[in-house]
HTML snippet that shows the backbone in 3Dmol.js (N, CA, C, O; Angstrom):
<script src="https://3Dmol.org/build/3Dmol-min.js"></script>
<div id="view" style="width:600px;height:400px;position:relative"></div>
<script>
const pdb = `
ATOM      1  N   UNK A   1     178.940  15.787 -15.228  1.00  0.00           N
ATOM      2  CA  UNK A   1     177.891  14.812 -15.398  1.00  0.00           C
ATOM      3  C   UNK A   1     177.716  13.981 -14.133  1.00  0.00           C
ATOM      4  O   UNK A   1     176.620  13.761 -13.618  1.00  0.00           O
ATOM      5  N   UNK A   2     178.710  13.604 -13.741  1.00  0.00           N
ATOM      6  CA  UNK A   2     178.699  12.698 -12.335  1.00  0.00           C
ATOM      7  C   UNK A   2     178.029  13.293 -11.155  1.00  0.00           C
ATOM      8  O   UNK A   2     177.394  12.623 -10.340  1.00  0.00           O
ATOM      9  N   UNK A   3     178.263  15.124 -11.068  1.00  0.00           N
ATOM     10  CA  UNK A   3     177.987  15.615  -9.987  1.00  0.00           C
ATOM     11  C   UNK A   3     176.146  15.439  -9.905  1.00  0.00           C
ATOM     12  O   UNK A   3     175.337  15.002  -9.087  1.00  0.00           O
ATOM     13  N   UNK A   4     176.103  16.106 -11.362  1.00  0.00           N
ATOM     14  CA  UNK A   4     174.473  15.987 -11.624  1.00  0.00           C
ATOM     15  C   UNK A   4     174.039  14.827 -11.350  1.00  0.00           C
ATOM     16  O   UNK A   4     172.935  14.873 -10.807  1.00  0.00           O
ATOM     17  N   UNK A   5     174.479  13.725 -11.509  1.00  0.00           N
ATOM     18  CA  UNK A   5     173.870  12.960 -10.911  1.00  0.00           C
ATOM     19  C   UNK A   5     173.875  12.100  -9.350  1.00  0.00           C
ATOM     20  O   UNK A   5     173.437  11.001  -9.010  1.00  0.00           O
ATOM     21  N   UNK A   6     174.475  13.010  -8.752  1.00  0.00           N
ATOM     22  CA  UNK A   6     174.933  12.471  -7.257  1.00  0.00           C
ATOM     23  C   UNK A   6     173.929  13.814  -6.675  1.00  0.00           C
ATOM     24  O   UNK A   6     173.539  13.714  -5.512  1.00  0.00           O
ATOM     25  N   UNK A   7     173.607  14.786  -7.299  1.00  0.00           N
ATOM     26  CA  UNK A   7     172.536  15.798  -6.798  1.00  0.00           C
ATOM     27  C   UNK A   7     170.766  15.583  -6.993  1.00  0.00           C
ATOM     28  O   UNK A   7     169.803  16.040  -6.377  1.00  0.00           O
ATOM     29  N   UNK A   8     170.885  14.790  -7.993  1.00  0.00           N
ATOM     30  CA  UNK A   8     169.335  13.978  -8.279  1.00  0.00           C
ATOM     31  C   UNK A   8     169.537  12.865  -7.772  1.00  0.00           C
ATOM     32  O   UNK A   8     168.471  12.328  -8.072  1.00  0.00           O
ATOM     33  N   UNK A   9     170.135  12.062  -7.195  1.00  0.00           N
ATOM     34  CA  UNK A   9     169.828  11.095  -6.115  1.00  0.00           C
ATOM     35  C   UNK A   9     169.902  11.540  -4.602  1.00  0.00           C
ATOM     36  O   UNK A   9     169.442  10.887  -3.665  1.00  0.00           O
ATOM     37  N   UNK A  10     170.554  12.757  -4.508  1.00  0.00           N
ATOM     38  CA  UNK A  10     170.225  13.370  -3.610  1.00  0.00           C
ATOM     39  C   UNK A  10     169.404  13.833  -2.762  1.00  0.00           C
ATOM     40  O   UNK A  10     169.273  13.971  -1.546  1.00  0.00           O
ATOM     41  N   UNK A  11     168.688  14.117  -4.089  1.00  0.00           N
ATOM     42  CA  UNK A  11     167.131  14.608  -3.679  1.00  0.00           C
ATOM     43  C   UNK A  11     166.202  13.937  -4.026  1.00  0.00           C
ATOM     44  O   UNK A  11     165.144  14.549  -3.878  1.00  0.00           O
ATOM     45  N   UNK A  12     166.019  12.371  -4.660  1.00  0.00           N
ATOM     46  CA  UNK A  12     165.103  11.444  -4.293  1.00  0.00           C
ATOM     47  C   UNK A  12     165.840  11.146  -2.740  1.00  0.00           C
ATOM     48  O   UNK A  12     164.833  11.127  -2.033  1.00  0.00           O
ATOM     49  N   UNK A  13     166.540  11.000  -2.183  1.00  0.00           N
ATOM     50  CA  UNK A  13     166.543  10.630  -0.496  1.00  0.00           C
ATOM     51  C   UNK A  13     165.617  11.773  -0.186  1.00  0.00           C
ATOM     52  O   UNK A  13     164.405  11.578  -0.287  1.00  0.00           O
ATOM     53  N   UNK A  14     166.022  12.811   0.140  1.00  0.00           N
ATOM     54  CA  UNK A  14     164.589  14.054   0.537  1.00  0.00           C
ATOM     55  C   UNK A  14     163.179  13.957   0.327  1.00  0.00           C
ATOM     56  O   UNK A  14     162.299  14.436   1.042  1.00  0.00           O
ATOM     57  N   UNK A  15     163.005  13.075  -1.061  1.00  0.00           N
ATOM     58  CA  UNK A  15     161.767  13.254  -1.490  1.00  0.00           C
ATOM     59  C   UNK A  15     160.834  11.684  -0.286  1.00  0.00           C
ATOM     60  O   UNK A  15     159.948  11.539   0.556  1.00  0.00           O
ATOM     61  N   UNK A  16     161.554  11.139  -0.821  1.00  0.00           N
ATOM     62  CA  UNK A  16     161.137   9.250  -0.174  1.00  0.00           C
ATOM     63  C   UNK A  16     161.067   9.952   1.753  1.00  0.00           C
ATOM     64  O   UNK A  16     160.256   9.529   2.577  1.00  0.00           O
ATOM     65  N   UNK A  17     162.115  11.038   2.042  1.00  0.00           N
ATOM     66  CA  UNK A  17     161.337  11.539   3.652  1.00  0.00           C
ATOM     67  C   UNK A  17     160.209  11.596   4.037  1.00  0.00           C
ATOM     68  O   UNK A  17     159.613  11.149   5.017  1.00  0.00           O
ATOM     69  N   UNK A  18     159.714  12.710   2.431  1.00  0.00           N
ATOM     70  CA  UNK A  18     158.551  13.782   3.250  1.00  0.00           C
ATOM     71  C   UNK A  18     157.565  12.668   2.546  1.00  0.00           C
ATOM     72  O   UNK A  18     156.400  12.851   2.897  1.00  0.00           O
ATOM     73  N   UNK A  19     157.715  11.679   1.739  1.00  0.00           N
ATOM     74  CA  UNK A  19     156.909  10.813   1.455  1.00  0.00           C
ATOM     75  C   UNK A  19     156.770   9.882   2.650  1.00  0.00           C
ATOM     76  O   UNK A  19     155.781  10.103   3.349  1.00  0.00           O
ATOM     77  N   UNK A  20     157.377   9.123   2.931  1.00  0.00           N
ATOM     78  CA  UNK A  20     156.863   8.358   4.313  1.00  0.00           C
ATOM     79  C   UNK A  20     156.370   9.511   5.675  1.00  0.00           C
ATOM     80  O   UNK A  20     155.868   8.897   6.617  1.00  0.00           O
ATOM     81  N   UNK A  21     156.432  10.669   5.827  1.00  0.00           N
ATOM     82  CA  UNK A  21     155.731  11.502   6.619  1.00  0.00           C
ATOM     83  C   UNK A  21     154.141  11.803   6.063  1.00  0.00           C
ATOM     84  O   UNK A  21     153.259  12.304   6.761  1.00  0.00           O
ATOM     85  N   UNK A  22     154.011  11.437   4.845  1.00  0.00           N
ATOM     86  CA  UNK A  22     153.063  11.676   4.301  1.00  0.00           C
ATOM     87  C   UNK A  22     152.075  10.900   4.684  1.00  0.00           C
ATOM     88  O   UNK A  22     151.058  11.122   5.341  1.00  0.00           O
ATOM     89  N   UNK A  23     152.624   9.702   4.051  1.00  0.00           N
ATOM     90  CA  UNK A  23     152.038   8.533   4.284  1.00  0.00           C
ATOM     91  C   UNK A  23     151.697   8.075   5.746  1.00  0.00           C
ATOM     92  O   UNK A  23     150.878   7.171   5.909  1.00  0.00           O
ATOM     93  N   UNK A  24     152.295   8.668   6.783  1.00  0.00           N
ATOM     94  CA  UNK A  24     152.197   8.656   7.953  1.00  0.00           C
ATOM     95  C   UNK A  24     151.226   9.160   8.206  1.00  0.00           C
ATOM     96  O   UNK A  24     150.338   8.464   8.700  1.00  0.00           O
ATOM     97  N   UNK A  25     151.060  10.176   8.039  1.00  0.00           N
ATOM     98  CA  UNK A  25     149.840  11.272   8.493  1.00  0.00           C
ATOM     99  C   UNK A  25     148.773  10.928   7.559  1.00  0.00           C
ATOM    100  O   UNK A  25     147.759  11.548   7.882  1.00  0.00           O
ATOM    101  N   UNK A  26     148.598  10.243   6.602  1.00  0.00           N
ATOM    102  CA  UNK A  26     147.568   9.777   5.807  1.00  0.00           C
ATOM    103  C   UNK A  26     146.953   8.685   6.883  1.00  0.00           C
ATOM    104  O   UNK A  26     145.809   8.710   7.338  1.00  0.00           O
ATOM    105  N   UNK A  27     147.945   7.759   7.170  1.00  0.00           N
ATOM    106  CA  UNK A  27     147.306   6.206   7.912  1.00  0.00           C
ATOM    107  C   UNK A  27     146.622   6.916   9.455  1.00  0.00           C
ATOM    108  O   UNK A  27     145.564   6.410   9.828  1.00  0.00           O
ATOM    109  N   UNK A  28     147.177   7.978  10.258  1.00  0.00           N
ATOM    110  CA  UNK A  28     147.134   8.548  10.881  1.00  0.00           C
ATOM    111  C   UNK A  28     145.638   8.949  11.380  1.00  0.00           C
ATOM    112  O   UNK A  28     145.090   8.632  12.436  1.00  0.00           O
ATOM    113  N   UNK A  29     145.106   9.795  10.234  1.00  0.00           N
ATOM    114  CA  UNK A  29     144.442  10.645  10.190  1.00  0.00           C
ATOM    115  C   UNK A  29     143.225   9.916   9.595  1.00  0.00           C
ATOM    116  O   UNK A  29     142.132  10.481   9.636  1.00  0.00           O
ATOM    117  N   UNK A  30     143.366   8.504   8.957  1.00  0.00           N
ATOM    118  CA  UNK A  30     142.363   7.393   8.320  1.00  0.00           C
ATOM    119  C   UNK A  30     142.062   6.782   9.773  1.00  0.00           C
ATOM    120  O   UNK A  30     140.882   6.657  10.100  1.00  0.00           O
ATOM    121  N   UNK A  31     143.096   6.391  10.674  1.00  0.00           N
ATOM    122  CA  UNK A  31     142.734   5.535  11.901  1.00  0.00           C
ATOM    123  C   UNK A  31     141.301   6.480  12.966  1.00  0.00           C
ATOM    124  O   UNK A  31     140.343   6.035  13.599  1.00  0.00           O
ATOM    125  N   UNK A  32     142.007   8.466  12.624  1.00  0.00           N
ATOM    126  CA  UNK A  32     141.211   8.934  13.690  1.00  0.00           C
ATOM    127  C   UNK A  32     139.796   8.911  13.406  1.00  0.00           C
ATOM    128  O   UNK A  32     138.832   8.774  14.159  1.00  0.00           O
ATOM    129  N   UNK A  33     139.892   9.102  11.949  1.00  0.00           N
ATOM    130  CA  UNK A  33     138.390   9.190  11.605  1.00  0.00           C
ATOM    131  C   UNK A  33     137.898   7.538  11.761  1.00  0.00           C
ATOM    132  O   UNK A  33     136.721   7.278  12.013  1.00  0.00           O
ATOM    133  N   UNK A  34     138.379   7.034  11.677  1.00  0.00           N
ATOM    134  CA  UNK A  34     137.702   5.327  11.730  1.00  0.00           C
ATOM    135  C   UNK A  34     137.092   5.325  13.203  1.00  0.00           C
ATOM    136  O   UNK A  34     135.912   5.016  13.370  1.00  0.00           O
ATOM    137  N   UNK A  35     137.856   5.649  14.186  1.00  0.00           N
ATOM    138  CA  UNK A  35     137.674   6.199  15.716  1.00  0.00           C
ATOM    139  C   UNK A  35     136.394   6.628  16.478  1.00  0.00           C
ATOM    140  O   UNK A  35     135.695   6.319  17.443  1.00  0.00           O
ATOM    141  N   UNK A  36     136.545   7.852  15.096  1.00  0.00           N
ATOM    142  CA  UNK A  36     135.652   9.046  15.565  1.00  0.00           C
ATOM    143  C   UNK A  36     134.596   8.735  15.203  1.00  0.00           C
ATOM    144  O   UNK A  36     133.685   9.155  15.917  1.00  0.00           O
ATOM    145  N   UNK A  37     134.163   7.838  13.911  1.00  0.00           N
ATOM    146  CA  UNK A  37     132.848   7.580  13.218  1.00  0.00           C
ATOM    147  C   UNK A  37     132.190   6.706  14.274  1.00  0.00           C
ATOM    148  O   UNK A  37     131.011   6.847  14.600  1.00  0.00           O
ATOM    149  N   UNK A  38     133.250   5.526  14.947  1.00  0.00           N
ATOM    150  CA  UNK A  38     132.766   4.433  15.353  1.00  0.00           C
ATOM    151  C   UNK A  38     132.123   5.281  16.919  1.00  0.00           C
ATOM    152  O   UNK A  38     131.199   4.799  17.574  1.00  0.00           O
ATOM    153  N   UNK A  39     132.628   6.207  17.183  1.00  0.00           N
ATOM    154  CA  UNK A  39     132.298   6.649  18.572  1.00  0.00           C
ATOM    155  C   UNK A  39     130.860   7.093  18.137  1.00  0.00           C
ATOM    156  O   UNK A  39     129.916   6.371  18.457  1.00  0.00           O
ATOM    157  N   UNK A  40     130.618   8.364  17.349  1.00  0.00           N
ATOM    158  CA  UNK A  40     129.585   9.111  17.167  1.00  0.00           C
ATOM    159  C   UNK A  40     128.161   8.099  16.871  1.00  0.00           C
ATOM    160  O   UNK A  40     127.032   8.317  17.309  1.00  0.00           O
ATOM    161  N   UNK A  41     128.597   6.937  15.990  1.00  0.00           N
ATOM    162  CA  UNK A  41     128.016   6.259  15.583  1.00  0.00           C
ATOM    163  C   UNK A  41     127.313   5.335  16.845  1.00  0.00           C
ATOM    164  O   UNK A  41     126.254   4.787  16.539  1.00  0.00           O
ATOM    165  N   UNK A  42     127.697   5.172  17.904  1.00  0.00           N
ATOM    166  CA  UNK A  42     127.559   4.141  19.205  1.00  0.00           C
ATOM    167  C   UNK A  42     126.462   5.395  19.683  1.00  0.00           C
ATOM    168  O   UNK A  42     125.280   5.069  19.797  1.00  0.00           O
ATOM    169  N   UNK A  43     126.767   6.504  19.897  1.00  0.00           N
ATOM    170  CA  UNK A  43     126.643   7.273  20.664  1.00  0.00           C
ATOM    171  C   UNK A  43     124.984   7.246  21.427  1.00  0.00           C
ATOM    172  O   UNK A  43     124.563   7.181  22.582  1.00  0.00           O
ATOM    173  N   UNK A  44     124.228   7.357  19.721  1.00  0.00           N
ATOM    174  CA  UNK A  44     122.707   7.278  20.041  1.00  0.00           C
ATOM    175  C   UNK A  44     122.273   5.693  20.813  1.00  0.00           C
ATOM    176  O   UNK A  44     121.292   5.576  21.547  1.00  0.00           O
ATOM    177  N   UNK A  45     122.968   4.857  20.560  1.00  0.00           N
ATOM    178  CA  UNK A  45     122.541   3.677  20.797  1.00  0.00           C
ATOM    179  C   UNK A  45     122.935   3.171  22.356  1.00  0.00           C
ATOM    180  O   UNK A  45     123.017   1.975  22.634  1.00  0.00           O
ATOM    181  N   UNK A  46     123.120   4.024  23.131  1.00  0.00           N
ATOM    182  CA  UNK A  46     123.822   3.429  24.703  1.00  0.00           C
ATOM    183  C   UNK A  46     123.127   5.189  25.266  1.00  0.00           C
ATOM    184  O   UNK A  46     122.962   6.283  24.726  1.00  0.00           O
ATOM    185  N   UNK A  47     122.886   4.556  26.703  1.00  0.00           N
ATOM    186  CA  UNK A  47     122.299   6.014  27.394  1.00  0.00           C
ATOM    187  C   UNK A  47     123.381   6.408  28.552  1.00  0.00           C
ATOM    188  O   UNK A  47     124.551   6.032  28.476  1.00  0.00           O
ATOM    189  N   UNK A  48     123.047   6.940  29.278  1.00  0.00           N
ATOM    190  CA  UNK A  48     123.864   7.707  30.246  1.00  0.00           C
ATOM    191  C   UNK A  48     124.738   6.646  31.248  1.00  0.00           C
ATOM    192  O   UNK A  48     125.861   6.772  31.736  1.00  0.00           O
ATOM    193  N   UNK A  49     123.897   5.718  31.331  1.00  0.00           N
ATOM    194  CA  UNK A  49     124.301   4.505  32.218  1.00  0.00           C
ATOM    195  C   UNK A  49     125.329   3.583  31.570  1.00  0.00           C
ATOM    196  O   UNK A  49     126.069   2.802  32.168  1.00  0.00           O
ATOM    197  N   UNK A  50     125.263   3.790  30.292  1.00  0.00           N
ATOM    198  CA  UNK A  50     126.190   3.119  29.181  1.00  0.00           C
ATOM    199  C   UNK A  50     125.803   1.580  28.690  1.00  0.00           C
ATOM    200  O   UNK A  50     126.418   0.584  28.309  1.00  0.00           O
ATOM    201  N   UNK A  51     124.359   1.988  28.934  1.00  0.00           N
ATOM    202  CA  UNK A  51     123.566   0.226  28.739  1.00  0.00           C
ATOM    203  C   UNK A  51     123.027   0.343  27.578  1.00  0.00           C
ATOM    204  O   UNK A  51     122.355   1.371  27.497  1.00  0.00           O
ATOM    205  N   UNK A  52     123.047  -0.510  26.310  1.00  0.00           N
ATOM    206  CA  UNK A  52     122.925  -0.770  24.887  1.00  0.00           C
ATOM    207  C   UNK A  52     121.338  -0.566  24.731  1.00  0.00           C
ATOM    208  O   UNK A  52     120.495  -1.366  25.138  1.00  0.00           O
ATOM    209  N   UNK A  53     121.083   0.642  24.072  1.00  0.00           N
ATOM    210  CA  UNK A  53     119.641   0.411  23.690  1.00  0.00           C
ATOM    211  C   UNK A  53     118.828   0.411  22.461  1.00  0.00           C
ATOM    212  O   UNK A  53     118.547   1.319  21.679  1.00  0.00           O
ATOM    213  N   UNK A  54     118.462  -1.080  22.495  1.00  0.00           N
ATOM    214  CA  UNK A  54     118.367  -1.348  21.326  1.00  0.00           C
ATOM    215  C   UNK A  54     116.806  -0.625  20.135  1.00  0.00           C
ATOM    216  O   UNK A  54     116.874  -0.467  18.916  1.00  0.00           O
ATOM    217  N   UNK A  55     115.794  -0.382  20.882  1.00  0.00           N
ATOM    218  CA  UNK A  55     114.714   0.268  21.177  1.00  0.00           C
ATOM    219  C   UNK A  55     115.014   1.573  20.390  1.00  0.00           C
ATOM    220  O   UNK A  55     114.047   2.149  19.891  1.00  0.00           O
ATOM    221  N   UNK A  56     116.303   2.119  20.222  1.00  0.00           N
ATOM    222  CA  UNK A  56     116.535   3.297  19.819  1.00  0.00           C
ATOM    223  C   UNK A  56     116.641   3.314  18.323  1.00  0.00           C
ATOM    224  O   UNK A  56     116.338   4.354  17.738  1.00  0.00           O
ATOM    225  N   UNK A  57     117.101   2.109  17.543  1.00  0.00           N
ATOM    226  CA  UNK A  57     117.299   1.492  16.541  1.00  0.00           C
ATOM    227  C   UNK A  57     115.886   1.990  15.533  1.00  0.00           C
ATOM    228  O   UNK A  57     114.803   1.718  16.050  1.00  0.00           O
ATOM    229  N   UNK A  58     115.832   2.672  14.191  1.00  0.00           N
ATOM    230  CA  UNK A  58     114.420   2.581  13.926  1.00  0.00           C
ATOM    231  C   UNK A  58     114.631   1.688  12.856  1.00  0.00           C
ATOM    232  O   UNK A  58     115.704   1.418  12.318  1.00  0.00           O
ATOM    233  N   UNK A  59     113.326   1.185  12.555  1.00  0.00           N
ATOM    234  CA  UNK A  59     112.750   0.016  11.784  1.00  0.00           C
ATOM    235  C   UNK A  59     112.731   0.590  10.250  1.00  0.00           C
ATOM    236  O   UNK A  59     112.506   1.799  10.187  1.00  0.00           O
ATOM    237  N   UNK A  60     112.896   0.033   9.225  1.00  0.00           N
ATOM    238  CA  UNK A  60     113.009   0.231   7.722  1.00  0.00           C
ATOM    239  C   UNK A  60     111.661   0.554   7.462  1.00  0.00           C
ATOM    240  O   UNK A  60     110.900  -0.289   7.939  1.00  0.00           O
ATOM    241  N   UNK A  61     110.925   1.766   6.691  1.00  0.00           N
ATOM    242  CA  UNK A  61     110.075   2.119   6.422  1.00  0.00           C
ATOM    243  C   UNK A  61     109.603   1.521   5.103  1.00  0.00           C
ATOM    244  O   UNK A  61     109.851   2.157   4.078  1.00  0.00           O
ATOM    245  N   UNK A  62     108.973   0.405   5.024  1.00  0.00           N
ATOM    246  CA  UNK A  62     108.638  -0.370   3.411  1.00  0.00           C
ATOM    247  C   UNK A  62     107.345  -0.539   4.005  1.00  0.00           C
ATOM    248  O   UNK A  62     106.443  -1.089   3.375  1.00  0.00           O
TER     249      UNK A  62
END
`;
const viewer = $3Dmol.createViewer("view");
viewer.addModel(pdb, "pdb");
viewer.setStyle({}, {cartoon: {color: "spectrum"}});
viewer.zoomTo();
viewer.render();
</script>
């Protein structure tokens, strides 16, 4: 009985690993896309010179 249970706490330590790797690569992979949106998203709005153009912006169709 004792062993069994020194082998299931065993393997919650293993489990709580690949869980914080998880969770790693979750926050990870939330930061790149936060990144990537904010880049793509700029992209149309600045030209080659890297000067803000606002002109590019279109107006709400009502």
């Amino acid at each position: 009985m004792t062993v069994f249970r020194l082998q299931t706490y065993h393997r919650r330590i293993g489990d709580d690993r690949y869980q914080i790797l998880i969770m790693f690569l979750i926050a990870t992979d939330t930061g790149f896309a936060i990144v990537a949106a904010a880049a793509l998203g700029a992209r149309p709005l600045f030209d080659d010179r890297e000067r803000l153009r606002l002109d590019r912006l279109r107006q709400p169709e009502n």
